[in-house]
N, C-alpha and C positions, 0 to 999 in steps of 0.2 A: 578690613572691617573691625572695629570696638565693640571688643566682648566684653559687658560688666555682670560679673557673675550675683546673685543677689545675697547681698551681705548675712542679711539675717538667717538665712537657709543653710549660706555655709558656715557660718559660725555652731548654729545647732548641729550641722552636720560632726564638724572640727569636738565638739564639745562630747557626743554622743560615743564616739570612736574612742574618745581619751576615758571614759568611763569604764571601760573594761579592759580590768588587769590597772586603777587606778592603784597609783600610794596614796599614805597618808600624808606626803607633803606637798599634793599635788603635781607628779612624776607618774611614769609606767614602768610596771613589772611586768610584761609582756613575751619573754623570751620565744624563739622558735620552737614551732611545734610544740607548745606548753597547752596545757587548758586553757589558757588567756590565749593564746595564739588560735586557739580552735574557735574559740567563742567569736573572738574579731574578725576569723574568716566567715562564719556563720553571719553576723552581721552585714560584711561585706555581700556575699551571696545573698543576702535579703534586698539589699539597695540594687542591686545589678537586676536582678528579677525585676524591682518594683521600676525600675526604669526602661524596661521592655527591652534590654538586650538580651545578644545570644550570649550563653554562658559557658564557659568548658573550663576545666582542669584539667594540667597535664601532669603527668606521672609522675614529678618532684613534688608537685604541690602548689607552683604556678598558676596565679585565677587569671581570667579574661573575661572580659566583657566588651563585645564587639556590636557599636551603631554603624550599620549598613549606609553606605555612599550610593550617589546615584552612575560612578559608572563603575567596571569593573575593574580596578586600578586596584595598586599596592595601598595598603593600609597607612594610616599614621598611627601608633602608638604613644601612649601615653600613660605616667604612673611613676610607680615607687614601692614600698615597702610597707607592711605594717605590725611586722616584730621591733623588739625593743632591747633596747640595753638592758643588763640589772639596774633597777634603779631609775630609770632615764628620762629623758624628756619626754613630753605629749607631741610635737613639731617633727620631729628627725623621726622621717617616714611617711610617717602617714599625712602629713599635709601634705604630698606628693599625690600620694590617693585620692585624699577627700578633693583635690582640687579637682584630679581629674574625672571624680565622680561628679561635681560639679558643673565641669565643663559640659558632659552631656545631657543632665538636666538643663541648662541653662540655652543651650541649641535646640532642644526641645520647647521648653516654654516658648522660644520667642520661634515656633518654626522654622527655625532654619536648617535646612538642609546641605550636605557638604558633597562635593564628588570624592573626593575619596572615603573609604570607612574608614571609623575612629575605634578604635581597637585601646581599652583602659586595663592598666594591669596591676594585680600583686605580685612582689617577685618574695618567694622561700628565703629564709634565713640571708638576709643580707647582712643583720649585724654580725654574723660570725662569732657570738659570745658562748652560748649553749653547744652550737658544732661548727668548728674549724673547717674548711676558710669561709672570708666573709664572704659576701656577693654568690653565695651559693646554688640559688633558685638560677640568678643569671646564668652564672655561667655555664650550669647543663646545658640550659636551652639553646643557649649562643655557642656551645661545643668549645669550650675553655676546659671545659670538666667531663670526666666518662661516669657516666650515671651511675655505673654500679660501684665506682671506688666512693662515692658520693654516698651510697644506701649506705654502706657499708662503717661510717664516718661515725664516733661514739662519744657521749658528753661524758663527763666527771663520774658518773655510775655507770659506765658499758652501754647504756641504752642505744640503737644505732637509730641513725636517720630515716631509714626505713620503715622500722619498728613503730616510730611515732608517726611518719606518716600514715599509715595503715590503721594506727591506734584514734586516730581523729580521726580518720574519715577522710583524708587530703589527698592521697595516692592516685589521683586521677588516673583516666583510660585513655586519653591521647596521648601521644609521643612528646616528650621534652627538648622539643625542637622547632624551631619554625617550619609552619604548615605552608607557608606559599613567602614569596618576598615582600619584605617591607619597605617603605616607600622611606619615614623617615622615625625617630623618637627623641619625645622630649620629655623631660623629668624634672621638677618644682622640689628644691630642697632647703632646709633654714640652711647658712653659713656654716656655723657652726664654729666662727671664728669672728675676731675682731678687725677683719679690716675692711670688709661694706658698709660697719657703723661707721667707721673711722673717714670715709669719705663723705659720709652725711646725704649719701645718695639712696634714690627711694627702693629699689630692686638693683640687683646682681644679675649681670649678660656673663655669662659663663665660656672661657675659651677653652678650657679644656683640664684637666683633671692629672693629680698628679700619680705617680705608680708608688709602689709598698712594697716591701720583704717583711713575711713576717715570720719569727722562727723562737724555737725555744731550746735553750744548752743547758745540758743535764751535764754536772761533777758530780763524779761516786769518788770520795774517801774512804774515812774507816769509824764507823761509831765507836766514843769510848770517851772512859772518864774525865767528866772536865778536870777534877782536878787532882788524880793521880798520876795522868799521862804528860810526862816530859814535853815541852812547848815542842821541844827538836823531832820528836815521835810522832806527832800528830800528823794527819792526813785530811785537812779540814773544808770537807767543801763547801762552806759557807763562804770562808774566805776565799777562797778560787771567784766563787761569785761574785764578790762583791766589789773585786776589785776588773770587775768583765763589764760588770753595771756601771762603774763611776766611769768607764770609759766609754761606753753608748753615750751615756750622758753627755760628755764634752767631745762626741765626736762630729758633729753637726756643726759645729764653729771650725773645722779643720776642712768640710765640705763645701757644697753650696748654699750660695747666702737662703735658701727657701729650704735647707734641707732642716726636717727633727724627726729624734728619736726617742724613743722610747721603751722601759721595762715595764709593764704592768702588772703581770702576776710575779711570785716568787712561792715557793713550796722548799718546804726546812722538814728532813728527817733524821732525827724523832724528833726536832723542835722539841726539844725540854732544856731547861736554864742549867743542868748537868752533866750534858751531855755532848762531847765534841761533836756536829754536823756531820753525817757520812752521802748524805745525798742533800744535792740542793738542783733545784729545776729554775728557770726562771724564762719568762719570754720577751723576746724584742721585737720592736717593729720600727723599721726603715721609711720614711716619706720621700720624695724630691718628683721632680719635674723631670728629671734625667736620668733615664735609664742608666746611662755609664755611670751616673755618680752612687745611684744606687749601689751596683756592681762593683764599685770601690768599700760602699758602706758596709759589705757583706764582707767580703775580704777583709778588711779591718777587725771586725769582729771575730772570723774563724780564727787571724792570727792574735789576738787580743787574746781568745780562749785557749789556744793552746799553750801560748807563754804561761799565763794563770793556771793550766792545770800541771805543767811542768814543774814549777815555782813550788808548788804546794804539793806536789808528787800523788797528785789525784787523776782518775780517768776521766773522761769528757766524752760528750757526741753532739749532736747539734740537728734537730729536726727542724728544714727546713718547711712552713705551715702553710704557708699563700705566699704568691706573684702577683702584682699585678701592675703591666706595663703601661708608662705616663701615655694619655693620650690627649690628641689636639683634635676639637670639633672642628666641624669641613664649616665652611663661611655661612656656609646658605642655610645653615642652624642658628648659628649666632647672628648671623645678619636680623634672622622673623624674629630672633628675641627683642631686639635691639630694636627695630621697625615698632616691636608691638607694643612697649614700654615708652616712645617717641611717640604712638600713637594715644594712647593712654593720658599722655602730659605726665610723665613720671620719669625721676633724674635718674638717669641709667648708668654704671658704670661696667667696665669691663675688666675681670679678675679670673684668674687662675681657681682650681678649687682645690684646696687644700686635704679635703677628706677623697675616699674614693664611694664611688656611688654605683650603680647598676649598671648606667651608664658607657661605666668601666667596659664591659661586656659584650651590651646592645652593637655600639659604636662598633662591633665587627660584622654585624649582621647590616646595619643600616647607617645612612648619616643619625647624629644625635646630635643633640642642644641640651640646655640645663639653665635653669633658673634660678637665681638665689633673694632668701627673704632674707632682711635683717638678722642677724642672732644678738641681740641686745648683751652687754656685755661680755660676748664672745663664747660666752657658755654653751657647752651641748652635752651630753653623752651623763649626764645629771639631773637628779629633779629640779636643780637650779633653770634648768633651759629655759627661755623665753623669750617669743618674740609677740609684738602684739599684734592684734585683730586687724587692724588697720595696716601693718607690715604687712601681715598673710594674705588681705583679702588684694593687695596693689600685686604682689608676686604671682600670686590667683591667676587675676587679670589679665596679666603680662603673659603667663603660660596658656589663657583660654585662647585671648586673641592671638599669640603665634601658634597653635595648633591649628586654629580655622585657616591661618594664612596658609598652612600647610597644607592643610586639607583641601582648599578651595571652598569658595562658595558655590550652591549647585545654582544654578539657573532657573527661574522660572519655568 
């Protein structure tokens, strides 16, 4: 059965969600657990009440909203995220949500009833910006992660995970774990890349998601004067770094053809233009489809950094930050996505996902599936992101009507 979700409803919806914790360039500063993150949960909790679901939070900070089926069956799940990059797009996350808040408004108006319950969800700190690792809300729940090394997790000022949950009001009273089994879960994400534009087709059939390492190597040198200290005396861990970084960078071309890597942050002390470098930190993160290549990508780097901190006769360590293993959705996910984009009249293609999503997680608890909307110019993780109205409301679609096929239709 053709679920058309109603355009107008979820655009204001889409619209309403990106206003808090807006930029000025039309981007979200939203971070976890932040005032803006409280305020959006707040919001959220408003829409799940005014929609007559049951509500619960669980002790990470996990929301639910579960519409009752008509028999006693495993759930379908449905959702995503609604913390944000520094900076980031209004799409990456929460179109994930507002779809699936959607969805059950829209089964609602048109009466329709499902035998299984639809169970919508926010998951904690997925982006892993504010606190380290990403997909964090998931993976408690899904048992990837021990809750208390989790509480315990600290942003850029010591603040720990806990602290803020507690501090907003999120710390729920049920267990951060599934309460009974699930049947199956599917999840509505933009690309966040350029290759669904690139086929000109209208939605993304999701097969499965690739895995990450992500980690960060700290060189201790020796501070001292830039320029009374002998070139041969020096102990410079900036250059240990730098030469760890241009090798992440070209080491993706010596892997596989889907693998990238990346530095993103870098920390310099005492960073002053007079001063030789005596600590430099900096982080990486590993992509691919293949755990073994992964595995090789991490090895490259331990020995990359040791040569570098040898070379330069500086000390080294290497914390490694997050895992997270490629995974392959089971057919009968991919297949409803594929069925309901077919059904729809919408050009579907089939792609790998290049980011990691909650998904990541779920997928151990239940079968999962995943949707993708257009990311127009490939952009994401920036207030550049964007995809339009007419991407979001067809991927919408696709993820409403393969939840009902999941769900069933109830019976008169």
């Amino acid at each position: 059965m053709e679920l058309l979700l109603d355009r107008e409803r979820f655009v204001a919806t889409m619209q309403a969600q990106a206003e808090i914790g807006a930029t000025e360039n039309g981007g979200l500063h939203r971070l976890a657990l932040s005032d803006a993150d409280k305020r959006v949960r707040d919001w959220f909790a408003a829409q799940l009440d005014a929609a007559g679901l049951s509500t619960r939070v669980d002790a990470f900070g996990n929301m639910f909203g579960r519409r009752e089926g008509t028999r006693d069956v495993a759930p379908v799940l449905v959702g995503s995220h609604l913390d944000s990059q520094p900076y980031g797009g209004i799409y990456d996350g929460a179109l994930g949500v507002v779809a699936a808040l959607e969805l059950v408004r829209e089964l609602d108006a048109r009466g329709i009833g499902t035998e299984r319950p639809i169970e919508i969800v926010n998951w904690t700190n997925e982006e892993g910006s504010r606190f380290q690792p990403t997909l964090q809300g998931s993976g408690v729940w899904a048992g990837v992660h021990d809750i208390d090394a989790e509480y315990a997790r600290t942003d850029d000022d010591g603040t720990t995970v806990e602290d803020e949950l507690e501090r907003i009001g999120y710390k729920g009273s049920t267990p951060a774990e599934p309460g009974e089994a699930y049947d199956s879960y599917l999840e509505l994400h933009v690309e966040q890349g350029p290759s669904l534009e690139a086929t000109g087709a209208d939605v993304g059939v999701v097969t499965g998601i690739v895995g990450l390492r992500w980690g960060a190597i700290t060189f201790r040198g020796e501070a001292n004067h830039s320029g009374a200290t002998p070139m041969h005396h020096r102990k410079d861990a900036l250059v240990a770094a730098a030469d760890v970084i241009t090798q992440v960078r070209r080491l993706p071309s010596t892997l596989g053809e889907r693998t990238v890597a990346t530095v993103g942050a870098l920390d310099v002390s005492p960073n002053s233009i007079n001063v030789v470098p005596g600590t430099a930190t900096f982080t990486y993160g590993v992509r691919d489809p293949s755990g073994d290549v992964l595995d090789d990508a991490v090895d490259r780097i331990h020995a990359a950094t040791e040569a570098a901190a040898t070379q330069e006769g500086v000390d080294w360590e290497i914390d490694e930050r997050a895992t997270a293993t490629p995974v392959s959705f089971p057919d009968r996910c991919v297949d409803s996505v594929e069925r309901a984009a077919a059904d729809l009249g919408y050009d579907a293609v089939r792609l790998p996902s290049g980011g990691v999503h909650d998904a990541t997680n779920v997928h151990r608890v239940c079968d999962a599936g995943m949707v993708f909307a257009v990311s127009e110019g490939g952009k994401s993780h920036s207030e550049a992101e964007y995809t339009s109205w007419d991407d979001c409301h067809r991927a919408a679609n696709t993820l409403a009507t393969a939840a009902l096929d999941l769900a069933g239709v109830a019976s008169d």
